[in-house]
N, CA, C and O of each residue as an XYZ file, in Angstrom:
688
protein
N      15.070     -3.999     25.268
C      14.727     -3.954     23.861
C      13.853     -2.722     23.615
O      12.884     -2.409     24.306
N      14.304     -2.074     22.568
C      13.410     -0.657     21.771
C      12.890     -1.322     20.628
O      13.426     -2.227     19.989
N      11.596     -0.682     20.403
C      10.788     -1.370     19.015
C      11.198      0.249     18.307
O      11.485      1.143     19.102
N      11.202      0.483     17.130
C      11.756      1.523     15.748
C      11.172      1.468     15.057
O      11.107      0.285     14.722
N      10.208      2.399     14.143
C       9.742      2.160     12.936
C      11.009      3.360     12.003
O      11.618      4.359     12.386
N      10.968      2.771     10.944
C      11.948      3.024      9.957
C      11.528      3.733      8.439
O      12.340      3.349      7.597
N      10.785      4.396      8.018
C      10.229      5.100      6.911
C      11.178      4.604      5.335
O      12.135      5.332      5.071
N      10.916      3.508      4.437
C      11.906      3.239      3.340
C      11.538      4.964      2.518
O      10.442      5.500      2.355
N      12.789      5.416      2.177
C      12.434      6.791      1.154
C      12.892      5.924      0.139
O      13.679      4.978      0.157
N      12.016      6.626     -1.032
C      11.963      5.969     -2.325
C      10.983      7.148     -3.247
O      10.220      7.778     -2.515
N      10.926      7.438     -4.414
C      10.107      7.590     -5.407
C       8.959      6.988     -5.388
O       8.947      5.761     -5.482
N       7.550      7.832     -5.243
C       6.799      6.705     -5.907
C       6.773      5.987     -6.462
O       6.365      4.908     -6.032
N       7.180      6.131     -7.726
C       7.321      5.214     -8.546
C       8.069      4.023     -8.769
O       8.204      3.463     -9.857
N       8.571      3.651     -7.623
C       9.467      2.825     -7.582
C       9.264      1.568     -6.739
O       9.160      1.758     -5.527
N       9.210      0.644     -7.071
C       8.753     -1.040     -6.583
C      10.194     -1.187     -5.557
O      11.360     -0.865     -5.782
N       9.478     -1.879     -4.235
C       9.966     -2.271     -3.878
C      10.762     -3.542     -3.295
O      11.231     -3.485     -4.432
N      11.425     -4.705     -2.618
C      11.355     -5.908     -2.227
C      11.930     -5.872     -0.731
O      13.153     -5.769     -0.636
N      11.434     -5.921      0.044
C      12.151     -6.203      1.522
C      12.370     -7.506      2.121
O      11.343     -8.133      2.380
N      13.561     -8.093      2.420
C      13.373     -9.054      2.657
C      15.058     -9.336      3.372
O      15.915     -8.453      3.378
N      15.308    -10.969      4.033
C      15.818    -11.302      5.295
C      16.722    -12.673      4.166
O      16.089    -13.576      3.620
N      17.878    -12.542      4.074
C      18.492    -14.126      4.044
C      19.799    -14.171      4.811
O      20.045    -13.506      5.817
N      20.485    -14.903      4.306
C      21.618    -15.412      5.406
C      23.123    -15.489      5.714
O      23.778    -15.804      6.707
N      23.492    -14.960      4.113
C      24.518    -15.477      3.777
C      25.376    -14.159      2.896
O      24.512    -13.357      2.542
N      26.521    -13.778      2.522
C      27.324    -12.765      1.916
C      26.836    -13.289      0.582
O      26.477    -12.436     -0.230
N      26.780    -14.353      0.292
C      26.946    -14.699     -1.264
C      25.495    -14.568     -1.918
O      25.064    -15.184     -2.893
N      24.709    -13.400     -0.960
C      22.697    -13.316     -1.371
C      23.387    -12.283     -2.550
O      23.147    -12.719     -3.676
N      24.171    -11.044     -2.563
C      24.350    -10.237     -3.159
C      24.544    -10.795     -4.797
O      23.911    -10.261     -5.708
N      25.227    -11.609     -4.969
C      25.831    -12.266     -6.047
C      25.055    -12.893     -6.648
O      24.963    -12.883     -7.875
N      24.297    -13.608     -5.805
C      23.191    -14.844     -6.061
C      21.507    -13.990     -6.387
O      20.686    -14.474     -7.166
N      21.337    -13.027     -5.814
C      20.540    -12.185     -6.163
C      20.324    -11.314     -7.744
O      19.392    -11.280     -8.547
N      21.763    -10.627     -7.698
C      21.404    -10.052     -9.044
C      22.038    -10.886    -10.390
O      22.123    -10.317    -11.479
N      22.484    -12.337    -10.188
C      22.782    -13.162    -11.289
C      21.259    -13.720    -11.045
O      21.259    -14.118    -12.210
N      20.270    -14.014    -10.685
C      18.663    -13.840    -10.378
C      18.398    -12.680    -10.986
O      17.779    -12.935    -12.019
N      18.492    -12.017    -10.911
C      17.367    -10.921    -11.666
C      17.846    -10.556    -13.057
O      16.868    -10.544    -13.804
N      18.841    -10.288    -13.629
C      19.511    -10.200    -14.727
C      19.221    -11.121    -15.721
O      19.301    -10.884    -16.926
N      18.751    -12.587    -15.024
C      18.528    -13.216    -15.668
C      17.142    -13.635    -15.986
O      16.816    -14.285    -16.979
N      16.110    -13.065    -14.757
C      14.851    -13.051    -14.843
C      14.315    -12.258    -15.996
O      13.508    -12.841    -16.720
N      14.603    -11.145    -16.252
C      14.144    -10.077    -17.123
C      15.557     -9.512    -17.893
O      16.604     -9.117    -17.381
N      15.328     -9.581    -18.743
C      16.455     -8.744    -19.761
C      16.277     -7.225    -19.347
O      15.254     -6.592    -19.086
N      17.793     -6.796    -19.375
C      17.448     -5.372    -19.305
C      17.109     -4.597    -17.803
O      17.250     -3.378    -17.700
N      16.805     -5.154    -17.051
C      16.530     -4.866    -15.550
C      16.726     -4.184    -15.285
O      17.914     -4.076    -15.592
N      16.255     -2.824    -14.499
C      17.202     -2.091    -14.041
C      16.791     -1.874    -12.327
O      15.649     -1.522    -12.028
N      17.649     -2.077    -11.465
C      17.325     -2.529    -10.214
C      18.680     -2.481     -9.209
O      19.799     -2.807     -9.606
N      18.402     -2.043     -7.910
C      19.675     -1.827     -6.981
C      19.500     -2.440     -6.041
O      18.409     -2.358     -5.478
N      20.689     -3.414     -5.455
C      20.377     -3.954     -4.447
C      21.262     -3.958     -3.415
O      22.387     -4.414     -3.620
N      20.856     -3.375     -1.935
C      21.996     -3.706     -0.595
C      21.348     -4.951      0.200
O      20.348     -5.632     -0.024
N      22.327     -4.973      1.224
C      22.418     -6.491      2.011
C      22.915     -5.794      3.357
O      23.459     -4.695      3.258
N      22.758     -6.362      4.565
C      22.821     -5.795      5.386
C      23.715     -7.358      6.264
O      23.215     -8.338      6.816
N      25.170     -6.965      6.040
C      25.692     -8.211      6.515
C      25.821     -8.320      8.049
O      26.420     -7.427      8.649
N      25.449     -9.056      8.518
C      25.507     -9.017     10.000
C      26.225    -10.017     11.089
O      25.791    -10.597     12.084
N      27.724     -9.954     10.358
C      29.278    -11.090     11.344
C      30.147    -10.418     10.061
O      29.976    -10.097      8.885
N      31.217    -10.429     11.117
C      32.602     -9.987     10.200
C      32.412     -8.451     10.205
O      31.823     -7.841     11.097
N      33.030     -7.841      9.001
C      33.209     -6.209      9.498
C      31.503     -5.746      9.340
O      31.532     -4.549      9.054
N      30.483     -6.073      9.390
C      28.752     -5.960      9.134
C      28.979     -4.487      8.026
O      28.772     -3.276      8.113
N      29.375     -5.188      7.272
C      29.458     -3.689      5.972
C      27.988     -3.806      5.223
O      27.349     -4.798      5.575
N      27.402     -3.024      4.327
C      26.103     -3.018      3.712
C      27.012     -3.002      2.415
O      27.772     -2.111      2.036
N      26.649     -4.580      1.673
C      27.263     -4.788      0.405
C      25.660     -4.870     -0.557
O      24.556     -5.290     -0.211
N      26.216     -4.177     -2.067
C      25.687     -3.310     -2.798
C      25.816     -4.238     -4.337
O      26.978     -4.381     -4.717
N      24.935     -4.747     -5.060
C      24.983     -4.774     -6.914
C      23.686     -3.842     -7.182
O      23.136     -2.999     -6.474
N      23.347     -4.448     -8.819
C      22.553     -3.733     -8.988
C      22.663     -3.107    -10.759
O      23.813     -3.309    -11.150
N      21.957     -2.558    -11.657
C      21.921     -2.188    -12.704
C      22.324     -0.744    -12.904
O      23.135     -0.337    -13.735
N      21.625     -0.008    -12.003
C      21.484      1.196    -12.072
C      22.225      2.220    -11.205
O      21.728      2.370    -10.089
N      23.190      2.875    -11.452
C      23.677      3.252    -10.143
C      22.976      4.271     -9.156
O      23.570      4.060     -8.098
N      21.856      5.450     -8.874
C      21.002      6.049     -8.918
C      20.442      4.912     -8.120
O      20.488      5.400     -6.991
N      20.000      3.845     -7.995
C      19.211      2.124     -7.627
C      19.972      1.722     -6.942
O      19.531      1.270     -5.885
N      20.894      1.690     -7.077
C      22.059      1.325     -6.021
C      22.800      1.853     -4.840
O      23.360      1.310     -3.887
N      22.578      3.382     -5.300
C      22.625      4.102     -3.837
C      21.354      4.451     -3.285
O      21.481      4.835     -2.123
N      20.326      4.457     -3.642
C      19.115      4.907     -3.009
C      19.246      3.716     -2.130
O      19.412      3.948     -0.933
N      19.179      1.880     -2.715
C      18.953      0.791     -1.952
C      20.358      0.686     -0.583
O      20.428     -0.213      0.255
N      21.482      2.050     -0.733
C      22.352      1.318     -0.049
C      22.008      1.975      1.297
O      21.934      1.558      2.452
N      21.824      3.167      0.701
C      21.292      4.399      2.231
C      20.139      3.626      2.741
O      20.294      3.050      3.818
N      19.473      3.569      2.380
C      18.280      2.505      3.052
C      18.662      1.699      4.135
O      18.488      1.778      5.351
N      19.395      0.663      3.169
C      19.953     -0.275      4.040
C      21.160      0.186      5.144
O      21.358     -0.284      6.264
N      21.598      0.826      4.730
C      22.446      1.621      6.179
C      21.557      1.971      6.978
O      21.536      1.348      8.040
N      20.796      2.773      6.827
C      19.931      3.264      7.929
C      18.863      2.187      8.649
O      18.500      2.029      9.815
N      18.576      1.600      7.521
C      17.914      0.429      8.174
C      19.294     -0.463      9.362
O      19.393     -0.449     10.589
N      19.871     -0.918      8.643
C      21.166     -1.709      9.634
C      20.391     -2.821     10.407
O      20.864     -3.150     11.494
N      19.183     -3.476      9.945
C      18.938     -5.004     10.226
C      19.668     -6.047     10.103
O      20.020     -6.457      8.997
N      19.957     -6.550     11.084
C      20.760     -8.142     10.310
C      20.644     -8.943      9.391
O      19.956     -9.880      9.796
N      21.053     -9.134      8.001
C      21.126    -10.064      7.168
C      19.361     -9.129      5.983
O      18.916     -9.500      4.897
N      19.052     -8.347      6.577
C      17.970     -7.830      5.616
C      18.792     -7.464      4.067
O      20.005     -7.601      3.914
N      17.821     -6.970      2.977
C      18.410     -6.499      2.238
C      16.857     -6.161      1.126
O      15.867     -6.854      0.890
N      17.319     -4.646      0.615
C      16.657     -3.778      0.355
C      16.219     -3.744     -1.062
O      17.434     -3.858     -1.225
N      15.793     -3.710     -2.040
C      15.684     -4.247     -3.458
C      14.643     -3.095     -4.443
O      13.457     -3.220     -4.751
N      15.544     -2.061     -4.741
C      14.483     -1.366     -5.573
C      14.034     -1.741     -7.665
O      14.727     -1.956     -8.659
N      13.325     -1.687     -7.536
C      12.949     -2.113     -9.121
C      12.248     -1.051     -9.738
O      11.120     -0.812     -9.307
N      12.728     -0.326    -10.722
C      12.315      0.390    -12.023
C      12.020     -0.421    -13.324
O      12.800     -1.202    -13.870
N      10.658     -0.074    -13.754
C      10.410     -0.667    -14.788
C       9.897     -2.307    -15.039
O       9.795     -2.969    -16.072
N       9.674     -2.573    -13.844
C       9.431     -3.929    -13.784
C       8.300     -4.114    -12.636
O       8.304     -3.121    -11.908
N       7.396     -5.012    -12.272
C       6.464     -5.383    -10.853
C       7.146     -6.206     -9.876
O       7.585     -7.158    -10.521
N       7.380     -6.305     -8.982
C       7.645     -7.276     -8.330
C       7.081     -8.771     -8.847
O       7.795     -9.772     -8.906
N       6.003     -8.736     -9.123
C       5.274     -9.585     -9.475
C       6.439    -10.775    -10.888
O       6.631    -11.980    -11.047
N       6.770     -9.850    -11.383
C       7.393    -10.517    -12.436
C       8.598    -11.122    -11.652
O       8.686    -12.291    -12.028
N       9.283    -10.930    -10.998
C      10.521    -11.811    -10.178
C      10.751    -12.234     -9.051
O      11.793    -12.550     -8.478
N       9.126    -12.216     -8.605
C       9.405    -12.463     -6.975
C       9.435    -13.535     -6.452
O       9.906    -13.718     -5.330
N       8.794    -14.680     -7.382
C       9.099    -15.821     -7.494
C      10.822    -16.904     -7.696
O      11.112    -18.022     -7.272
N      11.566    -15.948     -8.482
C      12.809    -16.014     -8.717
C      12.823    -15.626     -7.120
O      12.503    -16.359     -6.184
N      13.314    -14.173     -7.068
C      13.782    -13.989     -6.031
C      13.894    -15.111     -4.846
O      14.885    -15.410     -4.180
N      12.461    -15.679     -4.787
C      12.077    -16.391     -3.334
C      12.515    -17.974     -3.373
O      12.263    -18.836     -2.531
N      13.331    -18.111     -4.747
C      14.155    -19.051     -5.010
C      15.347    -19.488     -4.709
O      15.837    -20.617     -4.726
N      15.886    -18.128     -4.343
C      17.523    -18.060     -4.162
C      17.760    -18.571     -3.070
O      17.151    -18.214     -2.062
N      18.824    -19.642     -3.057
C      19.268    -20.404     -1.857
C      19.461    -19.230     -0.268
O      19.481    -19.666      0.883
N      19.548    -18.130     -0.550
C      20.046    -17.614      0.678
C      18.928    -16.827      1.259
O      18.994    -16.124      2.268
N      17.640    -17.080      0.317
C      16.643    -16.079      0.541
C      15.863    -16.415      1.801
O      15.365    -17.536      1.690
N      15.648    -15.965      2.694
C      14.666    -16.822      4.298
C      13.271    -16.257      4.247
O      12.239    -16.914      4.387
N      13.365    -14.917      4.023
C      11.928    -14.116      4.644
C      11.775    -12.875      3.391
O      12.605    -11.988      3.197
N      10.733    -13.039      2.763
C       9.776    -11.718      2.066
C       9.379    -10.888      3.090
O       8.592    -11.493      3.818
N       9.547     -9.970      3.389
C       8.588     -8.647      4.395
C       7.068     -8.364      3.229
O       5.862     -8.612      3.205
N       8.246     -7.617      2.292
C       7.111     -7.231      1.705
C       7.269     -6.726      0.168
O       7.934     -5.690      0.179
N       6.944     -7.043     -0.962
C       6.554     -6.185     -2.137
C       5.817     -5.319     -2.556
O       4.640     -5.571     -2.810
N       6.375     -4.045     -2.728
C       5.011     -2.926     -2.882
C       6.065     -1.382     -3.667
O       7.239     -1.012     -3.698
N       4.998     -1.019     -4.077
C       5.216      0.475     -4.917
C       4.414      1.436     -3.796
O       4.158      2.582     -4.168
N       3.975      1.006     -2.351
C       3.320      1.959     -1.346
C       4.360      2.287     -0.402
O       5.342      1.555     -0.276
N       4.134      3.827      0.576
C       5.039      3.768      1.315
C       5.123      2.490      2.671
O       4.330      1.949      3.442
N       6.565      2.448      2.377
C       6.975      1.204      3.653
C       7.415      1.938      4.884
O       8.098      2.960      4.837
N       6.940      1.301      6.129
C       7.431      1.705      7.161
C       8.279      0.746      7.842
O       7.931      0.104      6.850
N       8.993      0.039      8.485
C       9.692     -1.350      8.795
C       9.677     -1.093     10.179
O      10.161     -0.090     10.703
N       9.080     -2.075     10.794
C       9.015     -2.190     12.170
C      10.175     -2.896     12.931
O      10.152     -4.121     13.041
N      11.174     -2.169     13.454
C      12.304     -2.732     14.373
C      12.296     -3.227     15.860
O      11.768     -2.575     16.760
N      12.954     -4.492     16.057
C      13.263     -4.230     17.502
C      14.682     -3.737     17.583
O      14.850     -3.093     16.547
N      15.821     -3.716     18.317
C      16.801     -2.971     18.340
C      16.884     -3.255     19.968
O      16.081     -2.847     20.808
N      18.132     -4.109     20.209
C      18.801     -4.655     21.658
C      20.309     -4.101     21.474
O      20.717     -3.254     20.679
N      20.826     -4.646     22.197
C      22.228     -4.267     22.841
C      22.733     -4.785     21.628
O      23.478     -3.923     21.160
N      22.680     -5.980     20.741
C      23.231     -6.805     20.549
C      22.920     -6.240     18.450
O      23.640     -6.369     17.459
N      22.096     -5.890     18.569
C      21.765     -5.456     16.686
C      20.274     -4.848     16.495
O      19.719     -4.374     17.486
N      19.696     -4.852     15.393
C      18.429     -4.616     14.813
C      18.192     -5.908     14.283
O      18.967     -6.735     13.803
N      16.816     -5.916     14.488
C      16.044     -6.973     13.393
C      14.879     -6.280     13.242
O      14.611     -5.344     13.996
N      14.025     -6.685     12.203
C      12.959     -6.354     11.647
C      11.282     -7.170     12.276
O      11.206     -8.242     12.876
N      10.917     -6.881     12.155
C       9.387     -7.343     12.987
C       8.554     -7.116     11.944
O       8.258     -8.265     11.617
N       8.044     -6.466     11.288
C       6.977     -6.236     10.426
C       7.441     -5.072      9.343
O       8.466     -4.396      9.257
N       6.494     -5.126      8.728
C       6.361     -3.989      7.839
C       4.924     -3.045      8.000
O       4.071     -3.630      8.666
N       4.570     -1.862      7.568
C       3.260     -0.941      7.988
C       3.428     -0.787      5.973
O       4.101      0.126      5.494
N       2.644     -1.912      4.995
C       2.502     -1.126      3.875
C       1.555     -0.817      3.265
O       0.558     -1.479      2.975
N       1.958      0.725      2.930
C       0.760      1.172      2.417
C      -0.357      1.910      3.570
O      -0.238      1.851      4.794
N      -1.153      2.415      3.016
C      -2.817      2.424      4.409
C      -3.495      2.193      4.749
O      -4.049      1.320      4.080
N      -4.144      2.533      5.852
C      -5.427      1.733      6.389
C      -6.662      1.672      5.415
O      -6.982      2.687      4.796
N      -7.515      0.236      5.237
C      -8.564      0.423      4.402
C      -9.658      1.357      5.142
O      -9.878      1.659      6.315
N     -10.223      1.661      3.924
C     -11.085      2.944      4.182
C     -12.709      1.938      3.692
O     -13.789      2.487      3.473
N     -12.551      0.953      3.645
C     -14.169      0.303      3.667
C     -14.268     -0.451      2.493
O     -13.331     -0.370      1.699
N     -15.424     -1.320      2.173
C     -15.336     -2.135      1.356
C     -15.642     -2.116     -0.135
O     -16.721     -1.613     -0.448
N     -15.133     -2.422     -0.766
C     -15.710     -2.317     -2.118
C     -17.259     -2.702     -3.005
O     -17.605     -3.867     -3.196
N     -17.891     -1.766     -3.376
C     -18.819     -1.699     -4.307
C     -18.526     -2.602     -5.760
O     -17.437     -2.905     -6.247
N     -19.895     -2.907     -6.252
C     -19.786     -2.771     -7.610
C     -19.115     -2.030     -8.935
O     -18.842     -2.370    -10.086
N     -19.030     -1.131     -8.336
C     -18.585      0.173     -8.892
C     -17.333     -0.543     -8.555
O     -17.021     -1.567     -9.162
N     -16.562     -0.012     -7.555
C     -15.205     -0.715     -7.224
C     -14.511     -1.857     -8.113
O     -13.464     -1.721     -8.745
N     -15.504     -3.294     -8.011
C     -15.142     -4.044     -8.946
C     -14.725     -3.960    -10.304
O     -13.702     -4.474    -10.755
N     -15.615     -3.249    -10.977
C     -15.747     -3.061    -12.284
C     -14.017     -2.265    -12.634
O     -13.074     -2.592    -13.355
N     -14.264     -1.172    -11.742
C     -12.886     -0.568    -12.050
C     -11.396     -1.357    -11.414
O     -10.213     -1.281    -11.743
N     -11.946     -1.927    -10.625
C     -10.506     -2.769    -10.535
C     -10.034     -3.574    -11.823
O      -8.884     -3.635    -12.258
N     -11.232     -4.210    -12.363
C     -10.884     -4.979    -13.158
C     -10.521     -4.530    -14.893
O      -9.948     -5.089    -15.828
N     -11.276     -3.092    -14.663
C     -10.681     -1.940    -15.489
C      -9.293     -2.099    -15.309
O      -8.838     -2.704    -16.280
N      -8.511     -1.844    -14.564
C      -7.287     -1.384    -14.034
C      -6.627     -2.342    -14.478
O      -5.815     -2.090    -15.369
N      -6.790     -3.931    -13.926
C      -6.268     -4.827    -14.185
C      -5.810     -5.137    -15.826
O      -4.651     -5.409    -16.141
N      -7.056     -5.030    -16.891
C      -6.939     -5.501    -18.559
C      -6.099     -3.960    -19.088
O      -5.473     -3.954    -20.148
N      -6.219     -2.343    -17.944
C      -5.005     -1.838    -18.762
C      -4.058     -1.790    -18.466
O      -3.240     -1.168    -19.144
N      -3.574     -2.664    -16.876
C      -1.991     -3.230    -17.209
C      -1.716     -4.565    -17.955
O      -0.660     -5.163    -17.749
N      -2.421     -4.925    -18.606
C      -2.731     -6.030    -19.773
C      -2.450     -7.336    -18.749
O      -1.425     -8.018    -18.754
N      -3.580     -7.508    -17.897
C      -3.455     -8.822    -17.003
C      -4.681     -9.249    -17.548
O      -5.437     -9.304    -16.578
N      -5.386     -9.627    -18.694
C      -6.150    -10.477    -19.046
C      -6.077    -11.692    -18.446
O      -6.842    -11.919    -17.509
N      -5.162    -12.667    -18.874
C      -5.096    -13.848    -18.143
C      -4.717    -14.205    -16.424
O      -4.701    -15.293    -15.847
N      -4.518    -13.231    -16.060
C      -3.736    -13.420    -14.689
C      -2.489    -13.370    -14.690
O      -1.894    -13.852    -13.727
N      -1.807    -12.812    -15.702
C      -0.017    -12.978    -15.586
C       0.350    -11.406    -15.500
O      -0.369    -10.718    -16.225
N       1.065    -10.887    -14.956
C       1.929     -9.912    -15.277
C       3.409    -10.012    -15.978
O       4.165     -9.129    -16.383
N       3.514    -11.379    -15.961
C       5.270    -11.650    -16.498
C       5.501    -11.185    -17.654
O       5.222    -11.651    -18.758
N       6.157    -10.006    -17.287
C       7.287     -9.636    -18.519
C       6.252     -8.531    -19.382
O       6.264     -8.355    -20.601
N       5.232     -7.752    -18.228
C       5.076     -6.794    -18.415
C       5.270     -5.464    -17.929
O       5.387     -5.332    -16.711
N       5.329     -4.385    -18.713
C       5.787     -3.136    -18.001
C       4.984     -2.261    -17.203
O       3.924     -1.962    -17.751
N       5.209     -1.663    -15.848
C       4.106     -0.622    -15.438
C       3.544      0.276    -16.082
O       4.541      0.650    -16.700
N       2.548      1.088    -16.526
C       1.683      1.744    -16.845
C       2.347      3.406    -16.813
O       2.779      3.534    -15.668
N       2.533      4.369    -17.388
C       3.068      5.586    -16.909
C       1.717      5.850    -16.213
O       0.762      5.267    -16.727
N       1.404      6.798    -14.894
C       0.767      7.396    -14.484
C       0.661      8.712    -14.278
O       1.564      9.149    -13.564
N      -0.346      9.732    -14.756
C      -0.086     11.050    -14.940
C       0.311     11.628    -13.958
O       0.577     12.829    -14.014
């Protein structure tokens, strides 16, 4: 066995979902899930089928979203993983859906930071082990800190604690 780390390329700006289910019919069952979570969606998704011809099957809104998520997932080539980019939306708002779907097994990870995906890799396939997201903390937060987090928080309009069915923030 070889362990692999795997670099997801993506846009900053672009949310991600990594995650593990089981079945051909996640593709189908996935984006009739999100389409229906949020109006308007725009989002690409591959699958990384792993029995039968192991092809990387592809939906999705956007086509631009749909090939970024398919190269991914080719290169990734984990068993049964599948790659999930989101424009215009948080994870936060569908990840709950998502983690609904009958075929769904394992979240890695949700994030707009860079992903690294930790592989093992045998004779036999790839699987995934972890994720590296985002960076190392650099120490603990101040007062100061607080205040502006919570800055941050009321101007992506999370007053109450919800993000549902709100939009990201442009950032300069």
């Amino acid at each position: 066995m070889e362990f692999k780390t795997f670099k997801i390329e993506k846009p900053d700006e672009l949310n991600l979902i990594l995650g593990q289910a089981h079945f051909i019919k996640t593709v189908e069952d996935l984006h009739e899930t999100l389409v229906s979570a949020v109006p308007g969606i725009r989002f690409g998704l591959a699958f990384c089928e792993s029995s039968g011809p192991c092809l990387v099957r592809a939906s999705g809104t956007d086509p631009s979203l749909i090939e970024l998520a398919k190269k991914n997932a080719l290169a990734l080539s984990a068993g049964h993983a599948f790659v999930l980019f989101l424009e215009g939306v948080y994870p936060i708002n569908i990840l709950n859906a998502v983690k609904s779907v009958q075929e769904v097994c394992t979240i890695f990870c949700a994030s707009a930071n860079p992903v690294e995906v930790v592989l093992a890799e045998t004779d036999q396939g790839r699987g995934i082990m972890g994720v590296v997201d985002g960076f190392r903390s650099k120490g603990i937060e101040t007062e100061k800190d607080v205040a502006s987090r919570k800055e941050l928080l009321r101007r992506f309009g999370d007053k109450a604690g919800s993000f549902r069915n709100r939009q990201p923030p442009a950032f300069a």
